[in-house]
N, C-alpha and C positions, 0 to 999 in steps of 0.2 A: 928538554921538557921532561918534568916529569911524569911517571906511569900512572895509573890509575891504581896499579896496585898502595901506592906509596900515599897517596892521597885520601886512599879507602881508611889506611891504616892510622890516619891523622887525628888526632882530636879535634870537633869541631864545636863551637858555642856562639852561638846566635846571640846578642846581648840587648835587641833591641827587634821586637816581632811587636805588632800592635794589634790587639783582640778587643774585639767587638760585642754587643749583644746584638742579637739577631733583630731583635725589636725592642720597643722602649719598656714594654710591659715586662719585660725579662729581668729588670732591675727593680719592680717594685716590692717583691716579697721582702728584699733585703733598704727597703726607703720606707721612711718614718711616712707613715697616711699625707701628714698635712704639707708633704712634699710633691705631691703626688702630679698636684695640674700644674704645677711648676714644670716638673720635671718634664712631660708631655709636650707643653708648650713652648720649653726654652732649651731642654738637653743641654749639652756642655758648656757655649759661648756662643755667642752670634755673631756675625760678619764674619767675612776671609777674603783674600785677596784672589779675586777669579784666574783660575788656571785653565789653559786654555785645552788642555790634555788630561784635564782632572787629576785625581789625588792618587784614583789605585794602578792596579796592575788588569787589566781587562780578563784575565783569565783565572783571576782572584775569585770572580764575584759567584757566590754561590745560589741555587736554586731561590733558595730563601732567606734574605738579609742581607746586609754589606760583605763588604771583601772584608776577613779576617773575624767573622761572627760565627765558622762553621770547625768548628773543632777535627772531624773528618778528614776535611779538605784541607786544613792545612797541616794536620798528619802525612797526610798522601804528599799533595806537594813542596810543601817547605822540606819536612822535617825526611820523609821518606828519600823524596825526590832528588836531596840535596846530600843526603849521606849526615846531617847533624844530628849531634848527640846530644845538644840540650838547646830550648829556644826559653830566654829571658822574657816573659809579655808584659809588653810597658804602657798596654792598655790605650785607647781613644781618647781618656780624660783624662791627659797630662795637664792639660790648660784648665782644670777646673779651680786652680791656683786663681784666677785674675776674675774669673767671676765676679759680678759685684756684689753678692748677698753672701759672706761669710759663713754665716748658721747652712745655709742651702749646699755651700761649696763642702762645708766637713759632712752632712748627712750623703749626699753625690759619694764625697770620697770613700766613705768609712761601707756604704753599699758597694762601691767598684769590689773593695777587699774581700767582703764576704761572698761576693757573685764569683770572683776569678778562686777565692780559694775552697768554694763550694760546688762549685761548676768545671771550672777550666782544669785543676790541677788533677783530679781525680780521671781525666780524660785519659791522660800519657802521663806517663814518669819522667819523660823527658821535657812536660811541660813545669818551666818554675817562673812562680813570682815575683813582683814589682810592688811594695807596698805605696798606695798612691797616698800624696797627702795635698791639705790644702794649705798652702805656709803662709797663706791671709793671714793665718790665728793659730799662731805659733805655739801656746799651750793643747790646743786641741791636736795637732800636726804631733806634738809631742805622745802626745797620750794615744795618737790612732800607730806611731812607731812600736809604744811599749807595749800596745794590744796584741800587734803582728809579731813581732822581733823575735821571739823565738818560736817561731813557726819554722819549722825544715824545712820548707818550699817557696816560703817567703825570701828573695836571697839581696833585693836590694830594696831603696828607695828612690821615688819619681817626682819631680816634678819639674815646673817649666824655666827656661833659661830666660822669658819673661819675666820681669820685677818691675815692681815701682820703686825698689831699696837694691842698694848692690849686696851681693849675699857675703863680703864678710865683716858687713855691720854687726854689731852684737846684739841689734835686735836677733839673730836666724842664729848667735849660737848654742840655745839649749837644743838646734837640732841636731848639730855636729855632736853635742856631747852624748847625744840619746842613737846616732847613727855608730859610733865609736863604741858606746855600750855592747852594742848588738853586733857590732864587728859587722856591718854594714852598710856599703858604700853607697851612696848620694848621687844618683843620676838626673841630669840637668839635659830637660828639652826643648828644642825650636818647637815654630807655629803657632804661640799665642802673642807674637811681640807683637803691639797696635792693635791687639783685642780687649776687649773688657775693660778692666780698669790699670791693663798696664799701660804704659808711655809710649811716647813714639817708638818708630823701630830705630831711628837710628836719632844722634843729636841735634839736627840740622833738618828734621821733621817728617813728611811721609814719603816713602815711593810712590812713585805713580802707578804701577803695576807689579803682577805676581813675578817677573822673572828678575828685575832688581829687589825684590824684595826678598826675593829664595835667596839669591848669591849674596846677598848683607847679613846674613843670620848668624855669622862668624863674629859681629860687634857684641853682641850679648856677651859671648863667651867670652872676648878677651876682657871687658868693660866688669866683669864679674871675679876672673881669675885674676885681675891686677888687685880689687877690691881684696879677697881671699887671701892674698899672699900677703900685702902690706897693712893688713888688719891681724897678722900673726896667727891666722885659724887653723894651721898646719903645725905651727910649734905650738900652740894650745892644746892643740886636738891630736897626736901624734900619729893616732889608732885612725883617722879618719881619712877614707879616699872621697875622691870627685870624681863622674865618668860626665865627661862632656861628649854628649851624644850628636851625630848627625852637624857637626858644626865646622866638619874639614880639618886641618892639618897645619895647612903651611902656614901660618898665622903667629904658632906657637914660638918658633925660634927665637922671630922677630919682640914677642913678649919676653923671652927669656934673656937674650944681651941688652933690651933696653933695661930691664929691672937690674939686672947685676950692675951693671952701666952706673946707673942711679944709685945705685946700694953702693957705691965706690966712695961717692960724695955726699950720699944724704942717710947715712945707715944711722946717725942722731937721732931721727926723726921715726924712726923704728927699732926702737932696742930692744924688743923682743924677740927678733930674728937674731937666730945664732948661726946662721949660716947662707952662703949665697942662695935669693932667690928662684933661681934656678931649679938649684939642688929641693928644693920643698916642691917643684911641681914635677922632676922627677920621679922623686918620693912616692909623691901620695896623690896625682892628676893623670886621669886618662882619657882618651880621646877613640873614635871610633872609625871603622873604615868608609864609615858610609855618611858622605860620598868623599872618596878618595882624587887629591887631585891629578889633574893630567895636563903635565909639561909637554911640550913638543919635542924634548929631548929624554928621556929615560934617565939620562943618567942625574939628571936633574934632580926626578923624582927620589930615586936611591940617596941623593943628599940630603934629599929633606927627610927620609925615615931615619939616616943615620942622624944628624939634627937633633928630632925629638924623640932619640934613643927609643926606637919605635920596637927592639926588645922588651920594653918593660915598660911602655906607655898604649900601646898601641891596642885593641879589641875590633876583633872581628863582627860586623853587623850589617844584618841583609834589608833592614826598614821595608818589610813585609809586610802588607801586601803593596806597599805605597808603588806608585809609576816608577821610582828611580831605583827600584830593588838592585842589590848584589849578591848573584846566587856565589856559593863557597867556592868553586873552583874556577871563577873570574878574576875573584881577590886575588887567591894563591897565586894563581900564575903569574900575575902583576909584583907581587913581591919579589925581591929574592932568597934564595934558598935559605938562607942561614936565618932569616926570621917568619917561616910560614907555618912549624911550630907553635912558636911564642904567640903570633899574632891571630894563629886561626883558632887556639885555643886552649892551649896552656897556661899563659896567664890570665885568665879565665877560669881556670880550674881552680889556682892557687886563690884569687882572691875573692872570688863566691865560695870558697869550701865547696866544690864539687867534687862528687866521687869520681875516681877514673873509670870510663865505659871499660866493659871488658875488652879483651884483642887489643885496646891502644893504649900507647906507649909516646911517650918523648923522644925524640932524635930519629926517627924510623928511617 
């Protein structure tokens, strides 16, 4: 096992922490008036599938507000507590994408922006942004990118793994081309699939409850990344990543020999791919630790990181303050050695352009 010294010394990045406002009135200075009793009355989307242990982490919740509304506290315990060097906040209004009033979802979004980069980022330095968009209205999505995009603190963009269109239709790609401008990767989240005005969760219609409906959240993403790959949005877009957040792992392989599979005998039918599909989500696709699968054999697990070359796919994320949190040094030790670098925070560094904390180093 290794020390604590060795651990201390590690780069760490959090790429997925979710912040709150404490109350709803905390968002109105930055939402247009006639927004106002909407907002009050309707907040992000309505309905969710009842969880029987709720959403946070019980030790999350602060004096005043939800878990993850208290800038302090989660100084103290995520970022203090856990030894990380930078926590990505990808914000409570991921799903303001599925909304059903488009005008309502870009005013919501374009308010999130200016609250987290008025409020939140001035708190820590090691707090950085998630530019949210509403990709209902893919002009506006565009233009709240070019608003944020070169903001320093701005370092990705969000929204939800919920669609009513698979995302590499070419309606979604002036977003790829406006994320690739800004040298900013595209992060895709669960929790609004079967809300709002997106579709079922899955093809074959609804779950009955929250615990098949948590463990199928992994369809979006493959249903999106096969879309993505054989719609050429990687060899179009070269400059552009995907982080597939919170959606598991082992899924991935199984996409990657079916497509090369397919691309053996139907590569006709896509000749703008210049190379096996595989190699594109390689490239330019990553996926998160959180929640990381567990085999009954270990060494299972180690095949599946070697798999989806979990070197240079893989990010580290704690889904803070939610119930199913991963503090940093649970991950690590689940790894093996030769990728807890890479995965707790290195390639993280290289692909948000983050500065290196001082004391830390690669390979320690």
């Amino acid at each position: 096992m290794e020390g604590n010294s060795v651990m201390d010394k590690r780069v760490i990045v959090d790429i997925d922490v979710h912040h709150a406002p404490k109350d709803k009135d905390d968002l109105l200075p930055f939402l247009p008036r006639t927004w106002h009793n909407e907002w009050k009355a309707m907040g992000i989307i309505p309905a969710h599938y009842y969880s029987l242990i709720g959403a946070y982490r019980k030790d999350a919740q602060p004096e005043d507000g939800p878990p993850g509304s208290d800038p302090g506290l989660m100084r103290k315990q995520l970022l203090d507590g856990n030894g990380i060097d930078y926590a990505i906040l990808t914000s409570d209004a991921i799903n303001i994408s599925v909304y059903y009033n488009p005008d309502y979802a870009n005013a919501v979004a374009s308010a999130y922006n200016e609250w987290t980069a008025g409020y939140w980022l001035p708190q820590d330095s090691r707090f950085k942004g998630s530019i949210l968009i509403n990709n209902s209205d893919i002009p506006a999505a565009v233009k709240e990118i070019e608003r944020w995009g070169d903001h320093p603190d701005m370092v990705q963009i969000v929204m939800p793994s919920a669609s009513r269109t698979l995302y590499g239709q070419r309606i979604f790609h002036p977003l790829y081309e406006a994320a690739e401008k800004y040298g900013l990767p595209i992060a895709i989240h669960p929790t609004a699939e079967g809300r709002g005005i997106a579709p079922e969760p899955t093809n074959a219609g609804y779950p009955t409850r929250y615990m098949e409906w948590h463990a199928g959240l992994s369809l979006s993403y493959i249903a999106h990344l096969l879309s993505l790959v054989c719609e050429g949005v990687f060899e179009k877009f070269p400059g552009f990543n995907l982080i597939g957040m919170e959606g598991g792992i082992s899924w991935l392989p199984n996409v990657m020999w079916t497509l090369d599979n397919h691309y053996k005998a139907l590569r006709s039918s896509v000749p703008w791919l210049k190379k096996y599909p595989s190699q594109y989500i390689i490239d330019n696709v990553y996926l998160t630790t959180q929640p990381l699968e567990e085999p009954e054999k270990k060494e299972h697990f180690t095949q599946i990181l070697d798999m989806i070359h979990a070197d240079k796919t893989l990010l580290y994320s704690s889904d803070y303050p939610h119930w199913d949190f991963d503090a940093p040094k649970t991950v690590e030790l689940s790894l093996p050695k030769h990728l807890r670098d890479a995965v707790m925070g290195e390639t993280a560094l290289e692909l948000f352009g983050l500065k290196r904390p001082s004391g830390k180093g690669a390979s320690v």
